[in-house]
N, C-alpha and C positions, 0 to 999 in steps of 0.2 A: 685594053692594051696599055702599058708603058709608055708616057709621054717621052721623050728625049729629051732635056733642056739642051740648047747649043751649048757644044762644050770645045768647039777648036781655040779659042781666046783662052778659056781657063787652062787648056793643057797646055797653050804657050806661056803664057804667066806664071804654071807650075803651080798652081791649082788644084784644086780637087776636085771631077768632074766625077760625070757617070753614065755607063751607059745599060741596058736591060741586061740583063744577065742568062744566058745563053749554055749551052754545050760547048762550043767552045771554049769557056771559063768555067767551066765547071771544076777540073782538077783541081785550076789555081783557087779558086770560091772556098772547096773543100779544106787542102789544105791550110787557107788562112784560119778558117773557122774552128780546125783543130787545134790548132796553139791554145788558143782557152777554150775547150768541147766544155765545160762544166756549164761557163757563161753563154756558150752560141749554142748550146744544143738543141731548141726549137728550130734557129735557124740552119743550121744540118742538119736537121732531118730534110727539113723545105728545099734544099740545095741539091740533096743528096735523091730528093722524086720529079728535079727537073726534067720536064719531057714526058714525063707517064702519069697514064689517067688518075685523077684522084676519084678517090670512096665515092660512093652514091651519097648525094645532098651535098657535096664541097666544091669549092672551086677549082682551080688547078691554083698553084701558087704562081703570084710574079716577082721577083727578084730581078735588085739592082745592085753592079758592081761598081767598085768607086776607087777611082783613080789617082794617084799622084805622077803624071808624064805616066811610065811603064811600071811603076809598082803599084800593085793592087792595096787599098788599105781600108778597106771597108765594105762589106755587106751588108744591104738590107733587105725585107721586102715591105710591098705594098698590101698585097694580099696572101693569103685571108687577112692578116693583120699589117698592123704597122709597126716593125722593130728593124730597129740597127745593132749590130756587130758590139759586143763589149767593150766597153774602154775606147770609145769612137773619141776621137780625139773635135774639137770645134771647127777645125775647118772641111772633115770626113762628115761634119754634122750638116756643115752650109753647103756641101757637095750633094748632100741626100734630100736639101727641103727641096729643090726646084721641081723632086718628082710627085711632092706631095699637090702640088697646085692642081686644082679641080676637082677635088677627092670631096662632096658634097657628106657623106658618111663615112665609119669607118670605125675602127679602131686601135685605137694604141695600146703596143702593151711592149714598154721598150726599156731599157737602166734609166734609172730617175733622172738622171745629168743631161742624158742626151732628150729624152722623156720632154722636157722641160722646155727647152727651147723647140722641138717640133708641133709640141701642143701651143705654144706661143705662137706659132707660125700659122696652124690650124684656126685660132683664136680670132688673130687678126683678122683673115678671111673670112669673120662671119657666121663662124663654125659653132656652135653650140654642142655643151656637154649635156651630155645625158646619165653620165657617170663621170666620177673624175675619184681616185683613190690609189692609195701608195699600200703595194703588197711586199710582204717581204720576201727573198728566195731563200727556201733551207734546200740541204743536202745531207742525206746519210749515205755512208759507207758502210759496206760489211761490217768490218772490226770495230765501229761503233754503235753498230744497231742493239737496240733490246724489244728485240720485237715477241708481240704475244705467242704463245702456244697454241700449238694446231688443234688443241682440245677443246669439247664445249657442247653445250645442246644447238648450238645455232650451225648450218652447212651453209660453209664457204665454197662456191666453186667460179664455175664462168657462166657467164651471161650465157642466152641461148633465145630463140625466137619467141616465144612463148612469154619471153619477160618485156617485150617492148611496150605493152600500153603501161607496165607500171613505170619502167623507164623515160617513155613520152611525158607522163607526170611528175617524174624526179625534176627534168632538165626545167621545164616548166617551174615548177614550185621555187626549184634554187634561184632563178630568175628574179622570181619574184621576190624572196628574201634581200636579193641583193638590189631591189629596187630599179632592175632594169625592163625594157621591153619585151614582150613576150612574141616572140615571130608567130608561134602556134595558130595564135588568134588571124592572121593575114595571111599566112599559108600553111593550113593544117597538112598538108600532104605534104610537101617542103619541108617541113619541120623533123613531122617522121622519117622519111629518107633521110634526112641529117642521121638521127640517133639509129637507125636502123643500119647505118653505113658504120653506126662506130661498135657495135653489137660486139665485134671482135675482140678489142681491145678493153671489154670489161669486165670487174671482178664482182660479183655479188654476195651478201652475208643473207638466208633465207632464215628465216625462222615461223614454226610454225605454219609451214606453207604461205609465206607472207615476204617477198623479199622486202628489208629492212634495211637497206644498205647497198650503195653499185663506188665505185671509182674506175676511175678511166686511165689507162697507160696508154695515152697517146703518141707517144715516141718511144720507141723498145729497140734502142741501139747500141753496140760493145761501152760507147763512150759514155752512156747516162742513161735512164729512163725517164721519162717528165709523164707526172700524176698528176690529171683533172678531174673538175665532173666532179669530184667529192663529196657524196650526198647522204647524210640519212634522214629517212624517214623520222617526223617530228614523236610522233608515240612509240617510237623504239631508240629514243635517243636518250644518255645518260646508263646505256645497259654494256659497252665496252663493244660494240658491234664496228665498230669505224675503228676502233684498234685491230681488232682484229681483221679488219676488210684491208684497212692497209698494209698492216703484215703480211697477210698472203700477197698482195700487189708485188712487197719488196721481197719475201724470201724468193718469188718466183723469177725476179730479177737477175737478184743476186745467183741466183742456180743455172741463170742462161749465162752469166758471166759480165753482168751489164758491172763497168766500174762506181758508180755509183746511181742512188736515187735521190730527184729532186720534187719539189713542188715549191707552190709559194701560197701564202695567206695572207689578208687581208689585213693590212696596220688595224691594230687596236681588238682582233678577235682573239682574244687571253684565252676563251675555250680549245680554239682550234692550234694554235701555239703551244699551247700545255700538251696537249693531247700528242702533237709530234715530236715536242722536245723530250717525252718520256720513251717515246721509241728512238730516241737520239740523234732526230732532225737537230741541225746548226745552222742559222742564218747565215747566208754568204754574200746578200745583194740586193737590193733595194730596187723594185719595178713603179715604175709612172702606168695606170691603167684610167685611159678615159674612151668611153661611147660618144661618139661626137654624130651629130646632124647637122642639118643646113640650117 
């Protein structure tokens, strides 16, 4: 649950306080996060499932509203991760650490600005990284994409039961490239429910009776779509299979009406950069991502 930090003094002072974020606040949550839906759109989705069960292996999300007296001016949540509201101004940022205290794990994945001083906060506290990296955000629109051709000997379609253990080993392996912890190992069954819960939301490139390829549209809403998970298998990579797995992610997209696609990569992976800026990803935004422990 939601600590409270006392917030009657800071709403006297005109301060910026906060409290858990509720049904009650929901409309106002939503509507603030749509002024910039490009930049909040992880965190509308999260605002927009408050109250209903999440997927099998997730948690339920918890979100905090942040206050100036009676204007709302900022959004966060705690879980699953730890992000705030775009263009969170410093004192919408000192309104949101007080709910970070006690948070022994976790992680961040928030605008570099605001990123910076809550990992600084974490820090102090004793917290150690277990990752710490700056991703960039791209975004394509329609009338900018150059996405590949639905032609090929490789079949693109969707995930389906059947493909989870090679899945189980995608999430796995990508872990490990990126040098993080592997849950699999501590809760194999845990794990699987994770990826078994996200079965839905994936796209697969097979070749050869072999899937080669999955991406994840973990948010499919009018305002944006947000692309994870982005994985291919290491002996089918360099064959144009990840162009194409993302292409279909975004033509599908784009044909439900979503106003744009995003995703983000990793500062410094010129592969994966190139590879979206030829389907006409544009950088928009600069993410703070660190895995932190006690």
């Amino acid at each position: 649950m939601i600590r409270r930090p006392p917030g009657d003094e800071r709403r006297r002072l005109g301060l910026v306080s906060g409290r858990a974020l509720t049904r009650r606040d929901q409309s106002a949550a939503l509507d603030f996060l749509r002024r910039d839906a490009r930049g909040n759109l992880f965190l509308l989705d999260l605002a927009s499932a408050l109250g209903e069960l999440p997927p099998p292996g997730e948690s339920a999300p918890e979100l905090v509203s942040l206050w100036r007296r009676r204007e709302l001016v900022g959004v966060g949540a705690v879980r699953p991760c730890i992000v705030l509201s775009a263009g969170a101004p410093g004192d919408v940022v000192d309104g949101f650490l007080p709910f970070l205290d006690g948070f022994l794990s976790g992680l961040v994945k928030t605008p570099a600005e605001a990123g910076d001083t809550i990992w600084g906060r974490l820090a102090a506290a004793g917290r150690r990284a277990l990752v710490d990296r700056v991703e960039l955000a791209h975004v394509l629109r329609e009338e900018g994409a150059r996405l590949a051709p639905v032609e090929g000997d490789a079949a693109v379609r969707e995930a389906r039961a059947a493909d989870l253990p090679a899945l189980v080993e995608a999430a796995r392996a990508s872990l490990r490239e990126e040098g993080r912890p592997d849950p699999f190992e501590g809760d194999p069954d845990g794990f699987r429910r994770w990826v078994r819960g996200r079965l839905p939301r994936a796209c697969v490139v097979e070749t050869r009776g072999e899937v080669a390829f999955v991406g994840y549209a973990d948010v499919r809403r009018a305002e944006g779509w947000l692309l994870q998970g982005v994985y291919t298998w290491p002996a089918h990579r360099r064959r144009g299979l990840a162009r194409r797995g993302v292409s279909a992610l975004c033509r599908r997209a784009f044909a439900e009406g979503a106003d744009h696609v995003q995703l983000s990569v990793v500062e410094g992976n010129d592969a994966a950069a190139g590879l979206y800026a030829a389907l006409g990803f544009r950088p928009f935004g600069r993410l703070r991502t660190v895995l932190f422990g006690g």
